[in-house]
C-alpha angles and dihedrals in degrees: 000000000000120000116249109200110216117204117195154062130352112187142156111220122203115212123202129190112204102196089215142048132272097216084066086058113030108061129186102231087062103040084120097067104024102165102155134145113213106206104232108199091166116060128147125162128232139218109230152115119135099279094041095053089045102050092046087056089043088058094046075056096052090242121134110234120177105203109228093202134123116220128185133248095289093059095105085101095055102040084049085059093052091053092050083055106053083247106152114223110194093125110038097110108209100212110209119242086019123116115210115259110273135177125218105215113186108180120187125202099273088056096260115158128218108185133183114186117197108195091192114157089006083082091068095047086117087072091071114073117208090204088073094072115080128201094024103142098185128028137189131207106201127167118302131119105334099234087058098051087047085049097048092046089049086050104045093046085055093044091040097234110154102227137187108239107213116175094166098155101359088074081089090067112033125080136238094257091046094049094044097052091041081052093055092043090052125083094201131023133191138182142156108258090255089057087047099055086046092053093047089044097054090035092047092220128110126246094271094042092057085042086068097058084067143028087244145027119176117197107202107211098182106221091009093066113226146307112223122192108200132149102007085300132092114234117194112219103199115212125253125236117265121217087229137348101238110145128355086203104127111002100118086054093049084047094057094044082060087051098053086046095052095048096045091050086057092251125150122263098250096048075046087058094046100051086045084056092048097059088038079065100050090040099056095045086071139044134272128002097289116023100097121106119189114158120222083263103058089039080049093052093041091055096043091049081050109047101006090246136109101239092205083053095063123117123230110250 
């Protein structure tokens, strides 16, 4: 198969259960001078980051990613991991004196959430260049420092590369002008519907407006499955029923691995979108970012139960 270059973020994230709540504990007479520890007896680590999230769900796929990320010093866990996995890392840049990004989940027993992110050695992923790669036929630009999305869209539209331009939380940081010219580099774009009305908010132009800078835009609408604009048309990608809803952690990121597939393989945009809705359902029903395993058998059954076809018979076109 074709290699899919993945740009964007590798990162570990630490998850942390508090059995107890913080409201016990942080109280609002005292939030000058909140100095409070929280004991943590359940802790795992995670394997995650964008691009790493997206090229373990390409692989599930039988597709062949090859990650575009720089990670820090402490990344021998992770690279191990790649390795375990067939990911090829050719170009995952250590950068010296740089810790991986990592974020720092604390989780009490209502289900609050007390992050820290630590974008460590993200904030150098300009320092990779996509047009060093031959023989890539599909790219994605998914969140990661911002110089380096600007650089790799700049780097696939010179290379001619079609890419998937996916802002997803970096929409906080680029600008109007930025999003609009990596818009109009990119071939595909997708985003959550929250992201799309930001988008539309700091580009001041509607949904469809935004739909013409590119040959697709895909709306992801979570239980309400995805909006594609394709063609000049809106096709509307119903969701497909998860076994359980365990952790949303990575499902945008299993749905946009579909999506690649799909595009690679010659499909259309909306059989693109259906496969993509297929792996969001396995994902969620397990948690973390990459500890579902679903072989091309089961993704190939769920599909089928969903849409009556068998996804690995499809023709290009």
């Amino acid at each position: 198969p074709m290699s899919i270059l993945v740009c964007g973020s590798v990162a570990y994230d630490s998850i942390m259960v508090f059995h107890d709540r913080f409201k016990n504990h942080i109280l609002p007479e005292q939030i000058h001078i909140l100095n409070v520890s929280f004991l943590v007896p359940d802790m795992r680590r995670e394997f995650g980051g964008c691009a790493g999230n997206i090229a373990y769900s390409l692989k599930l796929l039988g597709s062949d990613p090859t990650i575009v990320a720089t990670v820090g010093e402490d990344a021998a866990p992770y690279r191990a991991r790649m390795r375990a996995l067939g990911l090829r890392e050719d170009f995952v840049r250590e950068v010296p004196g740089t810790f991986t990004a990592q974020a720092f989940i604390t989780t009490d027993l209502d289900d609050n959430q007390i992050t820290a992110f630590h974008p460590g050695a993200m904030f150098h992923s300009h320092l990779n260049d996509v047009r060093t790669a031959a023989g890539a036929k599909l790219g994605i630009v998914s969140p990661d420092g911002a110089d380096g999305m600007l650089r790799h869209a700049a780097g696939f539209a010179e290379a001619g590369v079609p890419f998937v331009f996916d802002p997803g939380q970096a929409l906080f940081i680029l600008g109007s002008e930025a999003l609009l010219n990596c818009l109009q580099q990119a071939r595909y774009c997708t985003v959550n519907d929250y992201e799309a009305r930001l988008m539309c908010e700091k580009t001041g132009r509607n949904e469809a407006e935004l739909a013409r800078e590119v040959e697709a835009l895909v709306v992801t609408l979570g239980a309400e499955g995805s909006r594609v604009h394709w063609r000049g048309e809106v096709f509307e990608v119903p969701a497909v029923k998860a076994d359980a809803i365990v952790d949303p952690t990575g499902c945008g990121d299993a749905y946009r691995a579909g999506l690649l597939h799909g595009i690679a393989a010659g499909w259309d945009l909306p059989r693109s979108a259906r496969l993509a809705a297929v792996m969001g359902a396995l994902k969620i029903a397990e948690r973390g970012g990459q500890n579902y395993k679903p072989s091309r058998a089961d993704i190939a059954s769920r599909y089928r139960e969903a849409f009556g076809e068998n996804p690995w018979c499809i023709v290009a076109g």
